[in-house]
C-alpha positions in Angstrom: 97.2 93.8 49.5 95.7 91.7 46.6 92.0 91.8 47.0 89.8 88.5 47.2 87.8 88.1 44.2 84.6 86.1 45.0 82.9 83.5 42.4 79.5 82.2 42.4 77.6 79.3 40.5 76.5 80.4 36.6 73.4 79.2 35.7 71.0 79.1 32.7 67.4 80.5 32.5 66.0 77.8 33.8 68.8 77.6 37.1 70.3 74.6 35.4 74.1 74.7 36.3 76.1 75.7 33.3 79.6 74.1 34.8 80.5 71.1 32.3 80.4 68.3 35.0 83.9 66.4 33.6 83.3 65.4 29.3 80.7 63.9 27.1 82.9 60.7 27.0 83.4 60.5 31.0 80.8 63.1 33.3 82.9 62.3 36.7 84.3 65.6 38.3 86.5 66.4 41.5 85.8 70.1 43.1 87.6 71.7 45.7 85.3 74.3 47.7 85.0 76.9 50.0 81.7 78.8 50.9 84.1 81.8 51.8 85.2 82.1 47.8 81.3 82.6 47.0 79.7 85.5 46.9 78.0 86.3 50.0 79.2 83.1 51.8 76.5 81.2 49.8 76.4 79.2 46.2 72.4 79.8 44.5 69.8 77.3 44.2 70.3 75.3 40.5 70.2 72.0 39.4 72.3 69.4 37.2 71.3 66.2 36.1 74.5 64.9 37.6 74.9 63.4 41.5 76.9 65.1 43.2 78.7 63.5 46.9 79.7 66.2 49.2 82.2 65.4 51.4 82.8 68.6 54.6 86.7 68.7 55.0 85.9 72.0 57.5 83.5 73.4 59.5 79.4 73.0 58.9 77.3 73.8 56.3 73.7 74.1 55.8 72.5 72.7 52.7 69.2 72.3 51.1 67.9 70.0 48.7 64.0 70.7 47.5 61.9 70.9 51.1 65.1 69.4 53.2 67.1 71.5 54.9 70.8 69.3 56.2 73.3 71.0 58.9 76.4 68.8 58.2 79.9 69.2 59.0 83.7 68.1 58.4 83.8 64.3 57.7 80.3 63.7 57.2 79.1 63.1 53.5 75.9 64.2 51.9 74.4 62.8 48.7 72.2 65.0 45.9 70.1 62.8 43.7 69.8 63.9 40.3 67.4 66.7 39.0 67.4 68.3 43.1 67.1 72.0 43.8 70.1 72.1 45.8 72.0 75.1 47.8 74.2 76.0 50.6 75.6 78.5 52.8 77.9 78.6 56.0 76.2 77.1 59.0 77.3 79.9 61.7 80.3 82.1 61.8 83.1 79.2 60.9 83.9 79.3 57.3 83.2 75.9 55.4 85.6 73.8 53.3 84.1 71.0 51.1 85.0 68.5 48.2 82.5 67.4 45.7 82.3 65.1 43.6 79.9 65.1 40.5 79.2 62.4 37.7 76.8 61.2 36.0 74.7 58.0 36.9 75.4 56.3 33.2 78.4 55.6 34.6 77.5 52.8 36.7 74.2 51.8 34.6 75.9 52.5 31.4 72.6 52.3 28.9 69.0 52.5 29.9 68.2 49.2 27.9 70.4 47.7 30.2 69.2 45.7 33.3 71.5 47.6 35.3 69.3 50.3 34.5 66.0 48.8 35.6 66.9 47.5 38.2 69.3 49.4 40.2 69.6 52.9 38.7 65.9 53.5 37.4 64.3 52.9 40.5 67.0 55.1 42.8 66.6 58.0 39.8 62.9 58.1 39.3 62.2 58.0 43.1 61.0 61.7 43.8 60.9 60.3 47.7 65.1 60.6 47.7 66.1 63.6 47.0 69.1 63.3 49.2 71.0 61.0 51.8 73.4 62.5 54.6 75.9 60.1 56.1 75.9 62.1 59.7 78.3 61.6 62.5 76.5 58.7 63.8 75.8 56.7 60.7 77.4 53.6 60.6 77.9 53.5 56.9 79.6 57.2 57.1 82.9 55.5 57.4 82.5 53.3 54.2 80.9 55.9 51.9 83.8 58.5 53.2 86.3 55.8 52.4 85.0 55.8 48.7 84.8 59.3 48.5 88.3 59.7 49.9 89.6 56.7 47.3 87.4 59.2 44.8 89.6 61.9 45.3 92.7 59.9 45.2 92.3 58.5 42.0 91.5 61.7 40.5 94.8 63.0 41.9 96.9 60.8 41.0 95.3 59.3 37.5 97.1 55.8 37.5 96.3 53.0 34.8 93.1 52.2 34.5 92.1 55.4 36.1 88.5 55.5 34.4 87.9 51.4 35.2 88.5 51.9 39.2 86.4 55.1 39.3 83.4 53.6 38.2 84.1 50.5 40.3 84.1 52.7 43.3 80.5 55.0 41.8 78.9 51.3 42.0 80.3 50.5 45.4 78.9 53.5 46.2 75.6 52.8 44.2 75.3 49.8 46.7 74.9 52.0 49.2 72.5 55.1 47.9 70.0 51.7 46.5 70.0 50.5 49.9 69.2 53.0 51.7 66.7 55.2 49.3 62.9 55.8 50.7 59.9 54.2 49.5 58.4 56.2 46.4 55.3 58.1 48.3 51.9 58.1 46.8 52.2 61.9 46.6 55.4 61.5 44.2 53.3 63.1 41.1 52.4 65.9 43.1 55.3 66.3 44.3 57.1 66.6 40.8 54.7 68.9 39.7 54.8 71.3 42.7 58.9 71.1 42.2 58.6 72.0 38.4 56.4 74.8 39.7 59.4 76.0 42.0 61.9 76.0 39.8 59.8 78.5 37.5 59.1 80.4 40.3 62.9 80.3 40.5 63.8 80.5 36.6 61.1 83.8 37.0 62.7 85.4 39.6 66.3 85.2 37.6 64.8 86.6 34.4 62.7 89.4 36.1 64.6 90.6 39.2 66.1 93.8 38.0 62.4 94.9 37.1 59.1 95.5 39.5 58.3 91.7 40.4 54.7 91.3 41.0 53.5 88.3 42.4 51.1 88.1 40.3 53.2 87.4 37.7 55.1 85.1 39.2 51.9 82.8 39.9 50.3 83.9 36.8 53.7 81.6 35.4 52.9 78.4 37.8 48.9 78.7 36.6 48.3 79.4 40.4 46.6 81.4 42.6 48.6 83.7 44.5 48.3 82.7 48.0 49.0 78.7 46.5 51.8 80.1 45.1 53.4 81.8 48.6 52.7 78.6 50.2 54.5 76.3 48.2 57.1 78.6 47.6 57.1 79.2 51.6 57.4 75.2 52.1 60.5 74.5 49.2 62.6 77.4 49.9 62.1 77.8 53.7 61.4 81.7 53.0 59.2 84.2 52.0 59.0 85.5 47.5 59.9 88.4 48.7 62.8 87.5 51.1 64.1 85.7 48.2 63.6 88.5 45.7 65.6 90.6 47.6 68.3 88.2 49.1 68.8 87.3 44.9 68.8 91.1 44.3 71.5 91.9 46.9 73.9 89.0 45.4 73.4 90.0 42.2 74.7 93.7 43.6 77.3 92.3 45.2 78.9 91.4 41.5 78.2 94.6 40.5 80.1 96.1 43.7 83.1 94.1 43.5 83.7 94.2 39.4 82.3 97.2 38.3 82.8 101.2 39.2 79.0 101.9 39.3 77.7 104.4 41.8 76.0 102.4 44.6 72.8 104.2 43.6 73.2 102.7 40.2 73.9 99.5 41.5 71.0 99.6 43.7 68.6 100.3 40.6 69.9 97.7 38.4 69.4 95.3 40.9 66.2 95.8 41.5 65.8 97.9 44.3 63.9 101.2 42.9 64.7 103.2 46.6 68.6 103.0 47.1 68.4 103.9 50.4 65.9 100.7 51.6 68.6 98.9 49.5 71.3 100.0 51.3 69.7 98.8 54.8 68.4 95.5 53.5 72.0 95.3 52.4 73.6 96.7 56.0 71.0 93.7 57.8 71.9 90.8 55.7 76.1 91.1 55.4 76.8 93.5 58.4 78.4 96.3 56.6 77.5 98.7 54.2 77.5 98.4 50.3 80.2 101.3 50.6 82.4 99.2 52.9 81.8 96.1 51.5 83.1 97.7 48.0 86.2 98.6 49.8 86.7 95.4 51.3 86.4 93.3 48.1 87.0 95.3 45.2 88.9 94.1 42.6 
């Protein structure tokens, strides 16, 4: 039986996704997903300066953007503004399918000298207030942005004539929509900016470092913060603890090493991170219900 080989999102040093988002010459992309083809059921936290429309075709997910925390599920639509911290995982035991599409905002606005740009894009894109709109069950514009997405997803299908000209017709319909309905900037935008930069060295940090013996005190030593400032804003983006997160990234990152290479799971342990293999193997046990020895079996390649 042909084993399942399980992906997950590559990103840079600073958790900037390193997927091409469609060309230079056209940034518009059409992904087919599944949480169940990432590893551990979950895709990591990174960033793109893309927006990307996430349309649930099965089950729920949870996904978070920055502080926000969505539960959606099939038919309902979700949309990223650009520069987020964004993330997801399965929202119970259900498996979730999704489609998402990606482009980027230039083409609907085309230049920034353009009044297009000033006054519909700019103040949608600078407007740290929206980092993300979800189209639930009850919204009554689900129907009309799923239609656009669905039309999306069509045209990218099937590529007829003037395949490039109706795409972006259907990114400004759906521009309409994201301008309308966008929050009022809050005075606390420029702190908020600042305490999201912060994050996502906290983040970039973690990536560099987690294989060796994280201190905190590095980690706020890198966000010119005092350690218990740095807990708390970590504690309010991410919904978790440094150290939950430390070790949640360490046991991903092992779970690569399990499926692809023929390390000892004492070696894997180490490499990850974890300097006492037997504390790895339980943190590992709690979080995916199995050991890292029957896990290997499971999904080897």
């Amino acid at each position: 039986m042909e084993q399942k080989v399980l992906k997950q999102i590559e990103v840079g040093r600073d958790n900037k996704e390193l997927k091409e988002h469609g060309s230079e010459d056209f940034p518009f992309l059409v992904s087919y997903e599944r949480l169940g083809n990432y590893v551990a059921g979950s895709f990591y936290t990174h960033w793109h300066p893309e927006i990307e429309v996430t349309l649930a075709t099965e089950g729920r997910m949870l996904y978070k953007v920055n502080r926000e925390v969505f539960s959606f599920q099939k038919g309902e639509v979700i949309v990223a503004n650009t520069n987020v911290l964004h993330s997801g995982t399965t929202d119970g035991e259900e498996d979730c399918a999704y489609t998402s599409v990606t482009f980027h905002p230039r083409l609907v606005y085309g230049s920034q000298e353009s009044v297009a740009y000033r006054r519909y894009a700019e103040p949608v894109l600078m407007n740290f207030a929206f980092q993300a709109l979800h189209f639930s069950e009850n919204d009554p514009d689900l129907p009309a942005v799923r239609a656009i997405v669905e039309n999306l997803m069509k045209l990218d299908a099937e590529r007829p004539l003037f395949y490039e000209l109706k795409v972006r017709e259907l990114l400004t319909e759906l521009w309409e929509y994201l301008f309308r309905r966008m929050p009022a900037d809050s005075k606390n935008a420029p702190r908020g900016r600042l305490e999201y930069e912060r994050v996502k060295k906290m983040l970039d940090y973690i990536e560099l470092h987690y294989a060796e013996n994280v201190r905190l005190k590095s980690i706020a030593e890198e966000v010119l913060l005092c350690e218990s400032e740095c807990c708390r804003l970590f504690k309010r983006y991410m919904n978790m603890t440094i150290i939950e997160y430390l070790n949640n990234y360490r046991i991903d990152r092992s779970i690569e090493r399990l499926a692809g290479t023929e390390l000892s799971v004492t070696e894997i342990a180490l490499a990850s991170g974890f300097s006492d293999p037997n504390y790895y193997s339980k943190m590992f046990s709690a979080r995916k219900g199995m050991s890292p020895q029957k896990y290997r079996k499971r999904f080897s390649r």
